[in-house]
C-alpha positions in Angstrom: -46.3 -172.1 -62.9 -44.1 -170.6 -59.9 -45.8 -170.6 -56.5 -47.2 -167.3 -55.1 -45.0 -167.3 -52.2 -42.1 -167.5 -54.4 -42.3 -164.3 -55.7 -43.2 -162.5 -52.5 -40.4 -161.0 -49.8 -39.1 -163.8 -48.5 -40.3 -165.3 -44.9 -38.4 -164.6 -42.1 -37.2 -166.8 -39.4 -35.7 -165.5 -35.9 -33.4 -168.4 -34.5 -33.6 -169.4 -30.9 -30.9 -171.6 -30.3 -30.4 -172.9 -26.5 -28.2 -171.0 -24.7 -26.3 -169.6 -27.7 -26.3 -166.0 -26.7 -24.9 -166.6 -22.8 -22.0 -168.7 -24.5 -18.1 -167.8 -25.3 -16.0 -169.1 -27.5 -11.9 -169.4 -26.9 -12.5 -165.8 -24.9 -15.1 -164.5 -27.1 -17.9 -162.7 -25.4 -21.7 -163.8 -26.2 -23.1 -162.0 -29.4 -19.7 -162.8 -32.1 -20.2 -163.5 -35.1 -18.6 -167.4 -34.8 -20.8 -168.5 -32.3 -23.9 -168.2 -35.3 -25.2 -171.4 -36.6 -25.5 -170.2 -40.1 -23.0 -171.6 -42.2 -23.0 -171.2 -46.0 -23.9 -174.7 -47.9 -25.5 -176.2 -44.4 -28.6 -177.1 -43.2 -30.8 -175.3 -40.1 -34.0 -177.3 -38.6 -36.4 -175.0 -37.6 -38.9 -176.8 -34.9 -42.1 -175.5 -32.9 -44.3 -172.7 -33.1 -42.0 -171.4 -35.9 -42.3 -174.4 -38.0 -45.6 -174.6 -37.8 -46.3 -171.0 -38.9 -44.0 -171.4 -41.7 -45.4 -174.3 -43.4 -49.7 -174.2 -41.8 -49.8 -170.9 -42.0 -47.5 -169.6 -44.9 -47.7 -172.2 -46.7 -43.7 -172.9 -47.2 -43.3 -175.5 -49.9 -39.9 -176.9 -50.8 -37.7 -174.6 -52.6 -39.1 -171.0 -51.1 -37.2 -168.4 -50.3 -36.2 -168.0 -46.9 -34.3 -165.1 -44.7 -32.9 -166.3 -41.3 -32.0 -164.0 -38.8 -29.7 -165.8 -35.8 -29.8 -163.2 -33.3 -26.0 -162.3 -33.3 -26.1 -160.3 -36.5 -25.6 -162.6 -39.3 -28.3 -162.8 -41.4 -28.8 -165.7 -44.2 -30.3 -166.0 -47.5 -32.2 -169.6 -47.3 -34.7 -172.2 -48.9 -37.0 -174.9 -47.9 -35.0 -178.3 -48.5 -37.7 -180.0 -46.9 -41.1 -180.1 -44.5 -41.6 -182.9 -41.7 -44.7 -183.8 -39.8 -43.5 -185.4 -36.5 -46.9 -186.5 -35.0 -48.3 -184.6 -31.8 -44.3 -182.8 -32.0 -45.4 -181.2 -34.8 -43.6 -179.8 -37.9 -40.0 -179.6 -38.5 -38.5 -176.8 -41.4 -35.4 -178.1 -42.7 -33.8 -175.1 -44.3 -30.6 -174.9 -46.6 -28.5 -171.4 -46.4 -27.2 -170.5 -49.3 -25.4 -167.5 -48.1 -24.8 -165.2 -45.0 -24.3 -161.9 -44.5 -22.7 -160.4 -41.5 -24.0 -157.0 -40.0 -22.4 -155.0 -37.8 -24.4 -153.2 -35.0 -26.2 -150.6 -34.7 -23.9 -147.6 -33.3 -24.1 -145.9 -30.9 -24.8 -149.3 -28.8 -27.7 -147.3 -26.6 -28.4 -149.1 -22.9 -31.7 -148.5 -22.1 -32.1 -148.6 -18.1 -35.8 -147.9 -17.3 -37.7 -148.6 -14.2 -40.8 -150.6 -15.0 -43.6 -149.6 -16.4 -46.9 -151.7 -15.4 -49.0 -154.1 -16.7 -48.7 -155.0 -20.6 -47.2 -151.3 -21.4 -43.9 -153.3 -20.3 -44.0 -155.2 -23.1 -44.9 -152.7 -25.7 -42.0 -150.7 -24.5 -39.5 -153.8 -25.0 -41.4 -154.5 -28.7 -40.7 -150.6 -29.5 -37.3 -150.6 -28.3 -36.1 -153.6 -30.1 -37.1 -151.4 -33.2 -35.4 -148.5 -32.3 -32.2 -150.3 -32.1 -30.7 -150.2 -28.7 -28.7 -152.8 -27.3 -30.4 -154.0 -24.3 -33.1 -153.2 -21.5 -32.0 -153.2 -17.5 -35.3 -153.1 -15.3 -34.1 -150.3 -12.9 -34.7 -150.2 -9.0 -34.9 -146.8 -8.0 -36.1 -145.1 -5.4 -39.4 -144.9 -6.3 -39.6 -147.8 -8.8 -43.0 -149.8 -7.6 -43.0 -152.6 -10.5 -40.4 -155.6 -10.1 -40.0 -158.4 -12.8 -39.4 -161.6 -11.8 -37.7 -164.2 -13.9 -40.8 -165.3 -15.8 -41.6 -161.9 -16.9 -37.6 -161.1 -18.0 -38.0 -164.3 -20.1 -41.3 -163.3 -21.7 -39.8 -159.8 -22.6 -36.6 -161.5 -24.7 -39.4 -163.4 -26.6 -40.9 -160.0 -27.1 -37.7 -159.0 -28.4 -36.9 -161.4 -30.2 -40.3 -161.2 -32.6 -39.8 -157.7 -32.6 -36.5 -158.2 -34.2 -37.8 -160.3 -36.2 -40.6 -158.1 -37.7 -38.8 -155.3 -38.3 -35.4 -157.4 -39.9 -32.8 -156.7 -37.4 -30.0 -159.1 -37.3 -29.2 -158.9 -33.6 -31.6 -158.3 -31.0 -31.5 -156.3 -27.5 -30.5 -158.4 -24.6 -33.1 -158.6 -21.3 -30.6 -157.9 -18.2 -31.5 -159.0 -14.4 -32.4 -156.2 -12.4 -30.1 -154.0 -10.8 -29.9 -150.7 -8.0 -28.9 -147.1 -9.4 -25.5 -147.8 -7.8 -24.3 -150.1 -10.2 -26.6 -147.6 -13.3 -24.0 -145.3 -12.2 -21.0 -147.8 -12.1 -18.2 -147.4 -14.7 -18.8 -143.6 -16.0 -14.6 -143.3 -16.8 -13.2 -142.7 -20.3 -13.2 -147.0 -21.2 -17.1 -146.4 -19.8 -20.4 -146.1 -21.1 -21.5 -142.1 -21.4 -24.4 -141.9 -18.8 -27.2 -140.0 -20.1 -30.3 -139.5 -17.5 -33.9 -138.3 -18.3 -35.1 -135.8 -16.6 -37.1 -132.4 -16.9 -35.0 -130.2 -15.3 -32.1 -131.1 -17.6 -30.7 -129.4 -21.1 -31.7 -131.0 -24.6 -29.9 -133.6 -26.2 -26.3 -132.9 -27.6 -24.5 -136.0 -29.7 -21.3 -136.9 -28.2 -19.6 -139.3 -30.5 -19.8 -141.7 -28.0 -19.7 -145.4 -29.1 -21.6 -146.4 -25.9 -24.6 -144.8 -24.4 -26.4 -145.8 -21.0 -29.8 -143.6 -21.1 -31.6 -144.0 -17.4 -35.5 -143.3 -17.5 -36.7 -142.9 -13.9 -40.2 -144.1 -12.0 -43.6 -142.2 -13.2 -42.7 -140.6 -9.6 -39.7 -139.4 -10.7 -36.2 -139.0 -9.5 -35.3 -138.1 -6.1 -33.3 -135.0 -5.2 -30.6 -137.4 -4.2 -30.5 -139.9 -7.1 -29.7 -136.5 -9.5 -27.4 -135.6 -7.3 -25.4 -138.5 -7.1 -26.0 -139.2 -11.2 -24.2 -135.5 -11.3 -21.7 -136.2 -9.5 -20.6 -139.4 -11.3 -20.4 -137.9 -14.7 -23.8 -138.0 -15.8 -25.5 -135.5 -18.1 -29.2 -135.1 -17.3 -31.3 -133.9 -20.6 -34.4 -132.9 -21.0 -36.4 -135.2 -24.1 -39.4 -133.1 -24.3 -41.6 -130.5 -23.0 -44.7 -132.4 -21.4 -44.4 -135.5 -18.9 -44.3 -138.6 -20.0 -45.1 -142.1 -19.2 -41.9 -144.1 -18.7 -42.4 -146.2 -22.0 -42.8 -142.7 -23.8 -39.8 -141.6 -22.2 -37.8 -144.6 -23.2 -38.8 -144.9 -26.8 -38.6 -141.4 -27.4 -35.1 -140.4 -25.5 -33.7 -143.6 -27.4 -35.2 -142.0 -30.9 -33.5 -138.8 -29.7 -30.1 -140.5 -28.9 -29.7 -142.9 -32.1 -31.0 -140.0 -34.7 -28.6 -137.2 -33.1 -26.2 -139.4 -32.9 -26.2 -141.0 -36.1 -26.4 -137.4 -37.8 -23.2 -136.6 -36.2 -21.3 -139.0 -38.1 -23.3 -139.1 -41.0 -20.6 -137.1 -42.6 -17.7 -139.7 -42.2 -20.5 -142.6 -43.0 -21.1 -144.3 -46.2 -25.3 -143.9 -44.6 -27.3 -146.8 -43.7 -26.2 -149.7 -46.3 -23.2 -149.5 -44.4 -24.5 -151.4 -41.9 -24.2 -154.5 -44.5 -20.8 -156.5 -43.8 -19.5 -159.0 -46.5 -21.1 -162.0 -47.1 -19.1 -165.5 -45.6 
């Protein structure tokens, strides 16, 4: 008799290989393909917290279905070749890909460059985000930005990230930036540059653009000074208005990005094959 778990969806595993995302390869930025460890007819160890969900609390047996999702958006179609217990290091997941698909990203590739929200709302901003799709988060110091992450928190938020990825099945997952000052938000609006998009009230609603990438900035709860608008104006930006009441700034994120990715992705619906187009060949 087959095993429960067998004939369920299949677990999933987000990889979190050392380093592998800030690495090139012969000129090849961070986030290619080739840099993935997934490799059709090899073997992946899964070790830590991981492991040990997979086998104390899923129960994985040998031979179960598993999907692994490296981060870089490959995804692989896996089993169990074999559980270790390795004393007080605890469990190691030896798993056995049997194939790997490629997917490409999500487009547009949406920016997201908020200032912070406080306390644990940060972090349920970053989890909803990841969902939505955009490519990555840049804690924004503006004017009137009172919340500044340090290190510790950045690297708690890609952990956030990375779960949420996992959860919902996306094969890559939004990158955590450093901090940085509206001058460099603003920094590279040309026609190789991002389209700058800024929240605010006093803008127009959303209009698709086509754009392949998007940098949406989401000011303080305080709001945007006179001067940053302005100066977003004046270097190409297009200030839009993403609803009628005031929000909080992980409202305003989530839903401006919802706003971006839907309108955009209805504007080239029509030269789209739709969302299983996503799926790339398997390698």
């Amino acid at each position: 008799m087959r095993r429960l778990e067998h004939t369920l969806a299949p677990h999933r595993i987000h990889l979190e290989p050392e380093g592998l995302r800030d690495r090139s390869v012969s000129g090849r930025p961070a986030g290619d393909h080739d840099l993935s460890p997934l490799i059709p007819g090899g073997e992946v160890l899964i070790e830590g917290d991981e492991a040990k969900h997979a086998v104390r609390v899923k129960r994985l047996s040998e031979g179960a279905p598993v999907e692994v999702l490296d981060g870089l958006g490959s995804i692989a179609s896996a089993s169990v070749a074999r559980t270790d217990k390795q004393g007080k290091a605890g469990w190691v997941l030896a798993l056995r890909v049997d194939s790997v698909r490629m997917v490409e990203p999500t487009r547009p590739e949406l920016d997201v460059w908020s200032a912070p929200p406080k306390g644990d709302r940060l972090e349920r901003m970053i989890d909803q985000l990841a969902q939505a799709g955009v490519a990555s988060w840049t804690p924004l110091d503006a004017d009137r930005t009172v919340v500044h992450p340090r290190d510790g928190k950045l690297g708690r938020l890609d952990r956030v990230a990375g779960e949420a990825s996992k959860q919902c099945g996306r094969a890559g997952r939004p990158a955590i930036r450093p901090s940085c000052g509206m001058a460099e938000a603003l920094r590279g609006a040309s026609e190789d540059g991002p389209t700058l998009v800024v929240a605010d009230a006093s803008g127009t609603p959303y209009e698709p653009s086509g754009a392949g990438r998007i940098r949406l900035l989401v000011g303080p709860e305080g709001g945007w000074t006179p001067a940053e608008l302005d100066r977003a104006r004046h270097a190409g930006a297009t200030v839009v208005s993403f609803g009628v009441h005031v929000m909080r700034i992980e409202t305003a994120c989530v839903v401006a990005a919802g706003v971006i990715m839907a309108g955009e992705s209805g504007r080239s619906s029509s030269s789209a094959v739709g969302p299983a187009s996503e799926a790339g060949p398997e390698r």
